[in-house]
ZASETOR-976105 format. One record per residue: residue in three letters; x, y, z of N, C-alpha, C in turn. Coordinates in pm, whole numbers, padded with zeros to 5 digits, always signed. Atoms other than C-alpha are relative to their C-alpha. Layout:
<pts>
ALAXYZXYZXYZ...
</pts>
This chain:
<pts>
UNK+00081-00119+00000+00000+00000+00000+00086+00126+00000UNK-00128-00164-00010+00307+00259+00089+00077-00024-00115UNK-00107+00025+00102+00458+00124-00230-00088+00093-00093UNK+00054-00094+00079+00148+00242-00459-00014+00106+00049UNK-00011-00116-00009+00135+00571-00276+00132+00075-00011UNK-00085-00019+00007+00502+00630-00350+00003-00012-00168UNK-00001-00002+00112+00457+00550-00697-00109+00065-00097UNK+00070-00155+00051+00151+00763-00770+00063+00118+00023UNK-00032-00132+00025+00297+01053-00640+00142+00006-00076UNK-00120+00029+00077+00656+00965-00844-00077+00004-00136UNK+00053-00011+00169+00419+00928-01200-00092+00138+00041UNK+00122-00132+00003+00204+01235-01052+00125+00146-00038UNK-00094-00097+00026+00568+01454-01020+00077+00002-00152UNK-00045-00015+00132+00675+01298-01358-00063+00100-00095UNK+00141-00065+00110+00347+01391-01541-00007+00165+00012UNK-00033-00160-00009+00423+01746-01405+00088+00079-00040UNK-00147-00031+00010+00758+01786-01483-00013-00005-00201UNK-00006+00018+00149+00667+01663-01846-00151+00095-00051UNK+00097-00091-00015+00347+01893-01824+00072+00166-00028UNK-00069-00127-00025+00563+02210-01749+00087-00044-00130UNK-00080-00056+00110+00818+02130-02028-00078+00003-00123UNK+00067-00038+00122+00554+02102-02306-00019+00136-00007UNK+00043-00140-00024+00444+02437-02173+00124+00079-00099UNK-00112-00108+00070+00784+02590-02270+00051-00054-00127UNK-00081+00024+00137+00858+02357-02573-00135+00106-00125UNK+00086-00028+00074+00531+02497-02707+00082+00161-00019UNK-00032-00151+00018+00671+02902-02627+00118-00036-00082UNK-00141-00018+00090+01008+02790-02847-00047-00041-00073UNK+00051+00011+00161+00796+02656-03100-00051+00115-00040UNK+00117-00107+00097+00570+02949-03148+00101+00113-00026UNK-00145-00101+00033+00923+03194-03106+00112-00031-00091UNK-00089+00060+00157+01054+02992-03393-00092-00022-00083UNK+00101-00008+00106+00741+03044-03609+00008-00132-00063UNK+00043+00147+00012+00691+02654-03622-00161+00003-00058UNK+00164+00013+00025+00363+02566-03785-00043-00107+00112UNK+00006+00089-00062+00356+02256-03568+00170+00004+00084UNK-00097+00025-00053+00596+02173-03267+00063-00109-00024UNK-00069+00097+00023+00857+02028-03340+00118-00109+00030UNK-00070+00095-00142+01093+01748-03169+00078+00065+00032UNK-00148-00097-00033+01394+01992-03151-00093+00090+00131UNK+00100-00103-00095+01110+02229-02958+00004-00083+00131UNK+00051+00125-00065+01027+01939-02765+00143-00066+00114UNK-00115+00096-00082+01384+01788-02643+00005+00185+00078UNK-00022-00110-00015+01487+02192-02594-00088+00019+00168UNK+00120+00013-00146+01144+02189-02334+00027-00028+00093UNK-00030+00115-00078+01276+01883-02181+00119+00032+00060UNK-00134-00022-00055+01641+01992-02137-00028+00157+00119UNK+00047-00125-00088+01498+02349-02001-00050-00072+00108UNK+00067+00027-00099+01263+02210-01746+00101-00121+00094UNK-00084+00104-00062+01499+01905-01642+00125+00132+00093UNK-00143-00051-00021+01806+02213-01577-00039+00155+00113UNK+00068-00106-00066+01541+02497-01452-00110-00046+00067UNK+00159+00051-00041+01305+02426-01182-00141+00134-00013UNK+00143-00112+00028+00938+02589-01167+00022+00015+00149UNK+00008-00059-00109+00873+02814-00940-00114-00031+00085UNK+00096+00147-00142+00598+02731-00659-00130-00023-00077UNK+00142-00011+00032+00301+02852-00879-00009-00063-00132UNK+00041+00081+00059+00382+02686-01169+00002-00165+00013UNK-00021+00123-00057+00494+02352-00960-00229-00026+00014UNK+00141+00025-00048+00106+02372-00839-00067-00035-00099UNK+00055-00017+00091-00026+02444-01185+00014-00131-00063UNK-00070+00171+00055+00164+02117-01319-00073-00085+00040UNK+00018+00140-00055+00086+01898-01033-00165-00004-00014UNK+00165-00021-00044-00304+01993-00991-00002-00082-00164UNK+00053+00070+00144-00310+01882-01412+00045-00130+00014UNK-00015+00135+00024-00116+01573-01356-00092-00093+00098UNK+00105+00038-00093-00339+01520-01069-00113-00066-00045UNK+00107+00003+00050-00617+01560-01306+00027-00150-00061UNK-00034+00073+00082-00477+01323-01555+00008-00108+00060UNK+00012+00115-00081-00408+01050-01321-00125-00046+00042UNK+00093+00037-00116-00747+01022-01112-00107+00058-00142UNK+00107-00015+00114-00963+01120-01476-00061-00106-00082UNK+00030+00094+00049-01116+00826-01564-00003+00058-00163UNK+00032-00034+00137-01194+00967-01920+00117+00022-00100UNK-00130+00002+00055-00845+01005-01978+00076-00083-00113UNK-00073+00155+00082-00786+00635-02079-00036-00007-00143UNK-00002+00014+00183-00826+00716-02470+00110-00029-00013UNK-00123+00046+00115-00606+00543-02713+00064+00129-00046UNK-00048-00085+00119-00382+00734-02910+00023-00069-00066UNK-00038+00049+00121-00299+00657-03229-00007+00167-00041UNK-00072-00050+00068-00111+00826-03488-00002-00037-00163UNK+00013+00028+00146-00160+00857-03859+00146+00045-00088UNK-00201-00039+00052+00240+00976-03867+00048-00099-00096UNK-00105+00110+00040+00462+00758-04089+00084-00014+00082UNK-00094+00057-00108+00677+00508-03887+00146+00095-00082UNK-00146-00030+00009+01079+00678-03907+00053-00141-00039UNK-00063+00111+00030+01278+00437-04084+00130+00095+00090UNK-00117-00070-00055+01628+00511-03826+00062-00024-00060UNK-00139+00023+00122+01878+00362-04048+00000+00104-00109UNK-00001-00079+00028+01784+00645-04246+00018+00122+00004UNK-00071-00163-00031+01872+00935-04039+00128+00026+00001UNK-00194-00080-00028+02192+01155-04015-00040+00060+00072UNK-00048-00057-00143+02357+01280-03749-00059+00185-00016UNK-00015-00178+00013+02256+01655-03700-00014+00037+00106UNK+00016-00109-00141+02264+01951-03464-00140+00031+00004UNK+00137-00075-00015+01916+02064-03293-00024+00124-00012UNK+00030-00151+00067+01769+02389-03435-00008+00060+00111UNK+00001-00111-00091+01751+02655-03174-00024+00135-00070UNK+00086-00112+00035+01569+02971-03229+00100+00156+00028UNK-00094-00132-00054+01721+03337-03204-00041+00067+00091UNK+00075-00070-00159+01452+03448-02968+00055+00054+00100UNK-00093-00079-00111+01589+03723-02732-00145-00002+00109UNK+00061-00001-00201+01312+03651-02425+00020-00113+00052UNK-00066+00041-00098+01376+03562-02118+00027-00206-00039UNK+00010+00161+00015+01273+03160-02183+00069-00043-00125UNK-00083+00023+00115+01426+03151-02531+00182+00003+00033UNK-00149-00004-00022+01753+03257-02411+00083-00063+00077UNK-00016+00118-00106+01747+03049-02111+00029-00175-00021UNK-00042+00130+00070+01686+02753-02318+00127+00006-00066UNK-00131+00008+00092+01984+02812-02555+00113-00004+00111UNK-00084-00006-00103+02197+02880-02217+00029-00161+00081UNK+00020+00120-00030+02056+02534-02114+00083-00106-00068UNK-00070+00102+00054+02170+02349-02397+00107+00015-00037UNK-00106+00007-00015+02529+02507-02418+00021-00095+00112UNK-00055+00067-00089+02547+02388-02043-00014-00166+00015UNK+00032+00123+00000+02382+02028-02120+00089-00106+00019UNK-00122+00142-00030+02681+01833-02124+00025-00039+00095UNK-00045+00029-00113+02813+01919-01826-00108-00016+00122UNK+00093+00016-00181+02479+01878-01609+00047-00123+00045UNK-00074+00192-00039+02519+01602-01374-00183+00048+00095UNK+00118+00006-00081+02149+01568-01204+00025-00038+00141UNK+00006+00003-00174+02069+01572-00824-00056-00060+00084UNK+00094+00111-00036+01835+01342-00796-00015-00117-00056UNK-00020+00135+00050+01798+00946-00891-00133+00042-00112UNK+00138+00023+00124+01421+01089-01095+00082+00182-00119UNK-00055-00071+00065+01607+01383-01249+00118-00052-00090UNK-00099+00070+00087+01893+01149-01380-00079-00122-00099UNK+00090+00067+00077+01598+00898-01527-00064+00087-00144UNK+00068-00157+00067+01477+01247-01679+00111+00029-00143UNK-00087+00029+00084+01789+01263-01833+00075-00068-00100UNK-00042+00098+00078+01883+00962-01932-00095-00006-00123UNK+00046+00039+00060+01573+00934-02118+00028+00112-00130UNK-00045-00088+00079+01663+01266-02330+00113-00023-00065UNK-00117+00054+00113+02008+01119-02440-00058-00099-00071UNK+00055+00104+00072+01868+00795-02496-00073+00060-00148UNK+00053-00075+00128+01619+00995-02754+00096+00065-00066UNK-00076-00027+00038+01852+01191-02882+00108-00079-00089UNK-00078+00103+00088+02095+00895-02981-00090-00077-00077UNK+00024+00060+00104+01862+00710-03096-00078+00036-00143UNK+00000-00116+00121+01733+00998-03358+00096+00065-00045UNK-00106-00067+00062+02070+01113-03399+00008+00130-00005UNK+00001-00168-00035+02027+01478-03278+00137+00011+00136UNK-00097-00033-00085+02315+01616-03145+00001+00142+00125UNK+00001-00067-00131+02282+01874-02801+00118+00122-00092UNK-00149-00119+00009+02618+02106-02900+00057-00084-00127
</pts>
């Protein structure tokens, strides 16, 4: 019983954490006049929010939605995707686009992913956080710096 209440609130802080970086991959998509967001937007989000924490009111804002999302029965829709599968043997190596955007969150991100290399995370769910962003990364072949 203390195991599933340790592991709801661990997928309730994920779902927040990945809540809050859509938030900001969406502001570097729309400050890079993206028609659609796009994965570079998306890792960029992920590396921001993993390197910058939220402050108390958007921590609340996060958790209250992942809250939602968890305990929403109505939630449990399928997704599906009418995307074409990525053939990987087909990609090349490239650098992730980054935007020129001079506000505050644009610039922050780009500051982020100079420092990306050298983060070292502080926590055992912040280094999971991480890992899973290289992992992506290698295995799309997007390069950080």
């Amino acid at each position: 019983m203390e195991e599933d209440k340790l592991l709801i609130s661990l997928m309730q802080v994920f779902i927040a954490q990945m809540d809050s970086a859509l938030k900001i991959s969406n502001i570097i998509s729309e400050h890079s006049n993206e028609k659609e967001m796009s994965a570079d937007s998306i890792i960029i989000g992920l590396i921001y929010r993993l390197m910058i924490s939220m402050d108390e009111e958007e921590m609340n804002a996060s958790m209250n939605i992942a809250k939602e999302i968890l305990y929403d029965s109505s939630s449990n829709e399928e997704y599906s995707s009418d995307e074409d599968t990525i053939d990987m043997k087909e990609l090349l190596p490239r650098k992730i686009k980054i935007n020129t955007c001079n506000c505050n969150i644009c610039a922050r991100a780009r500051a982020c992913l100079l420092n990306y290399p050298n983060y070292e995370a502080l926590d055992p769910l912040a280094q999971k956080f991480k890992n899973a962003i290289d992992k992506t990364c290698n295995i799309h072949k997007i390069n950080i710096i």
